[in-house]
BATORLUM-691556 format. One record per residue: x, z, y of N, C-alpha, C, CB in turn; residue in one letter; residue number from 1. Coordinates in steps of 0.1 Angstrom, whole numbers, plus 2048, in hexadecimal, padded with zeros to 3 digits. Glycine has a CB too. Layout:
REM BATORLUM-691556
n_px	n_pz	n_py	ca_px	ca_pz	ca_py	c_px	c_pz	c_py	cb_px	cb_pz	cb_py	code	pos
X	Z	Y	X	Z	Y	X	Z	Y	X	Z	Y	A	NUM
...
END
This chain:
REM BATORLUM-691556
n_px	n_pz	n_py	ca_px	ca_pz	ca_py	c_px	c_pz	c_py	cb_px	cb_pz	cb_py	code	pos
D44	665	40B	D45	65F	418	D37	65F	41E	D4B	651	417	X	1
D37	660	428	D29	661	432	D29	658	43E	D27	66F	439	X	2
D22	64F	43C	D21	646	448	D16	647	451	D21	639	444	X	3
D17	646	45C	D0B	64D	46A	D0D	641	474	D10	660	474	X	4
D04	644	47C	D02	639	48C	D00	647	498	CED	62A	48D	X	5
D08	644	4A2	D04	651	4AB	CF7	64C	4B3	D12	656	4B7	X	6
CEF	63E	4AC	CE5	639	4B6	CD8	63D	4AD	CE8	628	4BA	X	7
CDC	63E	4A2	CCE	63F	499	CC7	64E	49D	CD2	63F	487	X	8
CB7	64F	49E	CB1	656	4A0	CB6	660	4AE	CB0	65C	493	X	9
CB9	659	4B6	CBC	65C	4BF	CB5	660	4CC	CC1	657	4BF	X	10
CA7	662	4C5	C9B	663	4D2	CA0	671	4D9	C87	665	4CA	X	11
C9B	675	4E8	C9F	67D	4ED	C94	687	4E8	CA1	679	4FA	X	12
C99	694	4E7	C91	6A1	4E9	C89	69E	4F8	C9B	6B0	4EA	X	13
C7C	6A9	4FA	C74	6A4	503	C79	6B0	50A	C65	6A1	500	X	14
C7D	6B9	508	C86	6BD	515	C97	6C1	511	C7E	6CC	51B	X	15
CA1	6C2	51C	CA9	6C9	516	CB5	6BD	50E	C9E	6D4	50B	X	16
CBE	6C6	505	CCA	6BE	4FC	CC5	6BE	4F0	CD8	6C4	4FB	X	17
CCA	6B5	4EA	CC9	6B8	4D6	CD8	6B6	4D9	CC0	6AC	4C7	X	18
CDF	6C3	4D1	CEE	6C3	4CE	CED	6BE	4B9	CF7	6D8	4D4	X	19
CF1	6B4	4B6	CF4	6B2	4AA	D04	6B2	4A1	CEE	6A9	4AA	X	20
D08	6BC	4A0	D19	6BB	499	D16	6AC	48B	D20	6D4	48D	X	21
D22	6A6	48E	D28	69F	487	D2B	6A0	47C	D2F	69E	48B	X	22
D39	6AA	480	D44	6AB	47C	D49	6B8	47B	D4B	6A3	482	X	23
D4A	6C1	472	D56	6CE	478	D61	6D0	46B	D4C	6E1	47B	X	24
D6C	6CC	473	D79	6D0	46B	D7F	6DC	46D	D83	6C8	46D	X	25
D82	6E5	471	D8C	6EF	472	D87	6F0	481	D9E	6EB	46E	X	26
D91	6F3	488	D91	6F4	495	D88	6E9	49E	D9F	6F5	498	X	27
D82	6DB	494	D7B	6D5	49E	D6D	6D2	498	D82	6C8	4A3	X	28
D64	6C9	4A8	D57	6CA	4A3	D55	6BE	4AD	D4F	6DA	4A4	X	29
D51	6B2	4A7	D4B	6A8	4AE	D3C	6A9	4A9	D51	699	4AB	X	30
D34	6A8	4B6	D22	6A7	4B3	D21	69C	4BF	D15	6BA	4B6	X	31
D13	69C	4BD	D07	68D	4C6	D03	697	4CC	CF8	682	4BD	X	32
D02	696	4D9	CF8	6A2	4E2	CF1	68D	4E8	D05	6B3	4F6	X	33
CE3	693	4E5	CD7	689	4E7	CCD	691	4F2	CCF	686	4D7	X	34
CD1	68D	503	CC7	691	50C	CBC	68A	512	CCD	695	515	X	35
CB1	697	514	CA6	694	51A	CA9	693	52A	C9C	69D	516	X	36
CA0	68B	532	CA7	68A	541	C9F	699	548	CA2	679	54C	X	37
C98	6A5	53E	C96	6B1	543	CA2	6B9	540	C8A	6B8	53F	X	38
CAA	6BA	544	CB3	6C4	542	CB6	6D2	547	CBC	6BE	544	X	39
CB8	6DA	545	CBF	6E9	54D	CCA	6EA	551	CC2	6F2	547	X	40
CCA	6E7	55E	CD7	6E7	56B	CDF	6F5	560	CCF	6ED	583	X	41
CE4	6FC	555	CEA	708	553	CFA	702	556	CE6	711	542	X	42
CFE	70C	559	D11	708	558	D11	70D	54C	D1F	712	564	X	43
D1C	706	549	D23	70A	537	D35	70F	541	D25	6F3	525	X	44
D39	717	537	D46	71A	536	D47	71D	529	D4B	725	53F	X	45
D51	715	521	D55	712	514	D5F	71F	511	D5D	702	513	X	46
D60	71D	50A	D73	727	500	D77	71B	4FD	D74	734	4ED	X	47
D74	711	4F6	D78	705	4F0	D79	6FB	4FC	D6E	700	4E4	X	48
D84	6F1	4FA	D86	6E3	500	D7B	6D8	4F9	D96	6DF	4FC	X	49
D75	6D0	504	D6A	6C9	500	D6F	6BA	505	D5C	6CE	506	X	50
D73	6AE	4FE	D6E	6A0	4FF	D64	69F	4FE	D72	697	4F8	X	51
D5B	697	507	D51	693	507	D4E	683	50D	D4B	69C	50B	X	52
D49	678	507	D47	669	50B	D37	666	50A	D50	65E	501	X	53
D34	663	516	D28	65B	517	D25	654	50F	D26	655	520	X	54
D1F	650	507	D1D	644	502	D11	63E	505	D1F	645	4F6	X	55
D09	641	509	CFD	637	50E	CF3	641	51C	CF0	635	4FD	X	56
CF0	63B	529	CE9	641	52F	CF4	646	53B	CE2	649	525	X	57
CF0	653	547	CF8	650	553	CF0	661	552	CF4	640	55F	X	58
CF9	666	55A	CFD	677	55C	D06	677	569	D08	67E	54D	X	59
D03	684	570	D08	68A	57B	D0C	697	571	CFB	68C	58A	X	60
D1A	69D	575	D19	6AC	576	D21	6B4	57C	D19	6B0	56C	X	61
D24	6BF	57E	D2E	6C6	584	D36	6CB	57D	D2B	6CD	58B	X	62
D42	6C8	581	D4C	6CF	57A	D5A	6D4	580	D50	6C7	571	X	63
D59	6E3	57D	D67	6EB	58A	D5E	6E6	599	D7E	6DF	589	X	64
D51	6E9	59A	D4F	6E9	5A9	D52	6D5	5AF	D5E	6F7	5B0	X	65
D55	6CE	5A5	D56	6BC	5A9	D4A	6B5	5A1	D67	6B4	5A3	X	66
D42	6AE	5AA	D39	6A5	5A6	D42	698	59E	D32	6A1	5B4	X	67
D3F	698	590	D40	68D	586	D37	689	582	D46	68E	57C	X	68
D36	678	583	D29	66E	582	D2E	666	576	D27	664	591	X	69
D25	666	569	D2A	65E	55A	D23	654	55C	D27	664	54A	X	70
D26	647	554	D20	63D	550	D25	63A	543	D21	633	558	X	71
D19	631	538	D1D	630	52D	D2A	62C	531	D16	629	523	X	72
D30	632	523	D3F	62F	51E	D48	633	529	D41	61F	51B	X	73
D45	63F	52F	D51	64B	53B	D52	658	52D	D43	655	552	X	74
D5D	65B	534	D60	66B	527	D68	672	534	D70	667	514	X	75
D66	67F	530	D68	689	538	D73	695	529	D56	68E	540	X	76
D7E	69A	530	D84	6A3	52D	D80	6B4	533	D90	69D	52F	X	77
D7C	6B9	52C	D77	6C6	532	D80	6D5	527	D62	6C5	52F	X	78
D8D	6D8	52F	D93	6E0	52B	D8E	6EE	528	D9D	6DE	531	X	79
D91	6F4	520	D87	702	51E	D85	70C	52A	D8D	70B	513	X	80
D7B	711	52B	D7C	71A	537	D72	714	543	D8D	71A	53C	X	81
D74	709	543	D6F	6FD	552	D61	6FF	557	D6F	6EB	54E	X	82
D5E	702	55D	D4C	704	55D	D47	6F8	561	D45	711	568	X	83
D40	6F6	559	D36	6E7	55E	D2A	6E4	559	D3B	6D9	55A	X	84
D1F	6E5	562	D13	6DD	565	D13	6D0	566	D0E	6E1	570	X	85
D01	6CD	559	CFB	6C0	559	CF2	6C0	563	CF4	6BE	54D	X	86
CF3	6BB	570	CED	6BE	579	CE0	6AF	579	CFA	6C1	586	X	87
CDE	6A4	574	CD9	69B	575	CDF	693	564	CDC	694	584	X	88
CD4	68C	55A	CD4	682	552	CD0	678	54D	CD4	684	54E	X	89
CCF	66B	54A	CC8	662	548	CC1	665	53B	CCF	657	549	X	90
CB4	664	53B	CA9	664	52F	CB0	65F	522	C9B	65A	533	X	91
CAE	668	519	CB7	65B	50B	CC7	65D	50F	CB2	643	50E	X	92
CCF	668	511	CDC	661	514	CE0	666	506	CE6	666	521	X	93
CE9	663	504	CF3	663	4F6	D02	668	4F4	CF5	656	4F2	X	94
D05	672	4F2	D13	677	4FA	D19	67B	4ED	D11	686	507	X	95
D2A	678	4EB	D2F	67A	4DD	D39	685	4E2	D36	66B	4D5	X	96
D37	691	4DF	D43	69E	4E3	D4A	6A4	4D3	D38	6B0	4ED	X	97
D59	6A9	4DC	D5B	6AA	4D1	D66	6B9	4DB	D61	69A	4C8	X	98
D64	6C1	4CE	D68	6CE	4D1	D77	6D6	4CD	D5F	6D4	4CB	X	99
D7F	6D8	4D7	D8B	6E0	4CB	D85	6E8	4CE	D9C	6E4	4CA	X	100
D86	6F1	4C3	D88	702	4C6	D96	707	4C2	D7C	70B	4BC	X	101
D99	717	4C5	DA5	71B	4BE	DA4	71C	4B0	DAA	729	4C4	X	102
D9D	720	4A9	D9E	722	49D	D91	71F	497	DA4	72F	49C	X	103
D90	71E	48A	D89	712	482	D77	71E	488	D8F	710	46B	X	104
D6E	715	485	D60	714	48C	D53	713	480	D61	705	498	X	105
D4D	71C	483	D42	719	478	D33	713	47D	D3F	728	471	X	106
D33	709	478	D24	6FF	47D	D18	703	477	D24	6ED	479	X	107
D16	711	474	D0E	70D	467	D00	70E	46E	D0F	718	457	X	108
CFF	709	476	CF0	70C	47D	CEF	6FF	484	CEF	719	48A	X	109
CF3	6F4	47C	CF1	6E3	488	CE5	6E0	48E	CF2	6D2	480	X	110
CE3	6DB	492	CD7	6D6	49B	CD5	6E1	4A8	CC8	6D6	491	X	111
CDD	6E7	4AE	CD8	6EB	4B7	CD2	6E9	4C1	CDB	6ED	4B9	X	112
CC9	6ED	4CB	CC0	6E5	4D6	CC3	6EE	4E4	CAE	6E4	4D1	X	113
CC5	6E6	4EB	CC4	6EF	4F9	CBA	6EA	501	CCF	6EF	501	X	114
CA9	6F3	503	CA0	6E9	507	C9D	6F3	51A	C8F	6E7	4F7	X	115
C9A	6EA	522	C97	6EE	530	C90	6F6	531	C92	6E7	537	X	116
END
């Protein structure tokens, strides 16, 4: 058994995301993406369906071409395919996503970073 805080060591990268996986079971993959308020306006378009919930801190982004504004504790459903930009983030935000994919997923590279 492994017990964690999604708040611990939670300092922001100085530019950019820290994506941290959780969790990967089969087809899913919950991680901590921990942002800096420098971010890279990039669009993402997924293959995988993404939950994702604020948990601390306040975000603008675009999604399908519609301005969506988070505050801690807002969650957003982002079905696969959807293009969406982090267009604005609060310093320190804390975001808990969680990933289907179609078919089971290999993490073996955690910590990824996406820096500006």
């Amino acid at each position: 058994m492994h017990v964690g805080n999604l708040f611990d060591k939670a300092a922001p990268p100085s530019d950019g995301e820290r994506f941290e996986p959780l969790l990967a079971l089969q087809n899913l993959v919950i991680e901590r993406i921990v942002s800096s308020s420098k971010v890279a306006q990039s669009e993402y378009v997924q293959s995988q369906h993404e939950w994702v919930a604020l948990l601390q801190g306040s975000a603008q982004l675009v999604v399908a071409g519609e301005t969506v504004t988070l505050r801690s504790g807002d969650y957003l459903f982002l079905p696969a395919g959807t293009p969406h930009t982090v267009q604005s983030v609060s310093e320190g935000a804390v975001w808990l996503a969680i990933h289907l994919h179609e078919q089971a997923t290999d993490i073996s590279s955690p910590g990824r970073t996406s820096e500006a």
